[in-house]
C-alpha positions in Angstrom: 5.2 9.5 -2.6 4.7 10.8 -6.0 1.7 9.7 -7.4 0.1 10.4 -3.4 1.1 14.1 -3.8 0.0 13.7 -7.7 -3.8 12.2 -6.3 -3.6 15.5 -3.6 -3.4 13.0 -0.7 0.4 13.9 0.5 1.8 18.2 0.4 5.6 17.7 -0.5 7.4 20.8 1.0 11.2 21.3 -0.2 13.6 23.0 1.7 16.6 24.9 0.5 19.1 23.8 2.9 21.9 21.7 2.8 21.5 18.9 2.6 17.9 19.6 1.0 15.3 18.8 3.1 11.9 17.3 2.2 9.0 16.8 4.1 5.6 14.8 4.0 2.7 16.0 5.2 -0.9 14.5 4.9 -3.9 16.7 3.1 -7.6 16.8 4.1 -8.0 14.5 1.8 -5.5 12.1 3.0 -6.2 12.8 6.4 -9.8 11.6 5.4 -8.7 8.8 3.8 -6.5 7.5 6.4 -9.4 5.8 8.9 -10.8 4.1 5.9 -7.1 2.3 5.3 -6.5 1.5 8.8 -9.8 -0.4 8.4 -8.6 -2.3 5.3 -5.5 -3.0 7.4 -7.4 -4.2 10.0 -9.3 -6.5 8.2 -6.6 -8.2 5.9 -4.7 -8.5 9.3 -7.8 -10.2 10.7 -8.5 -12.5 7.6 -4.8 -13.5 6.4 -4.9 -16.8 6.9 -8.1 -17.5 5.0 -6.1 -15.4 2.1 -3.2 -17.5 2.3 -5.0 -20.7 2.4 -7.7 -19.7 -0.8 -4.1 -18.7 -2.5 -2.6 -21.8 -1.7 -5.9 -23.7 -3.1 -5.8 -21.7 -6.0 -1.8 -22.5 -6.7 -2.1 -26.2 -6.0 -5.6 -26.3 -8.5 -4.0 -23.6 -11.5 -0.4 -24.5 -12.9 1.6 -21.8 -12.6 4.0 -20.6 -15.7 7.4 -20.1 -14.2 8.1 -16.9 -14.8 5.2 -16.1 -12.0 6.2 -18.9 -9.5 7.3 -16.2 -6.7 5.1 -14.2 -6.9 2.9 -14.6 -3.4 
């Protein structure tokens, strides 16, 4: 939430109460942003399997060094 506030995509509004409250609201810029990410989301959603199978080619040709083995 931090760096989105930082970029000026999220307003971060604090409120003195207890216990404090904090609340997230999208800018115009985020708000703008937002259709173009439901599109990315759409599209990974639609082409997962493909990913997961060009990973899985890619692990099976490529050794892996242990220390990365869980990564996917």
């Amino acid at each position: 939430m931090r760096a989105l506030t930082c970029d000026g995509l999220v307003n971060r509004t604090v409120t003195p109460t207890v216990p404090i409250r904090t609340t997230y609201e999208l800018t115009a810029l985020g708000t703008d942003l937002m259709p173009r990410l439901m599109d990315l989301v759409t599209w990974v959603d639609h082409h997962t399997s493909t990913i997961q199978t060009a990973q899985a080619a890619y692990d099976a040709d490529t050794p892996i060094p242990p220390a990365l083995a869980n990564r996917h």
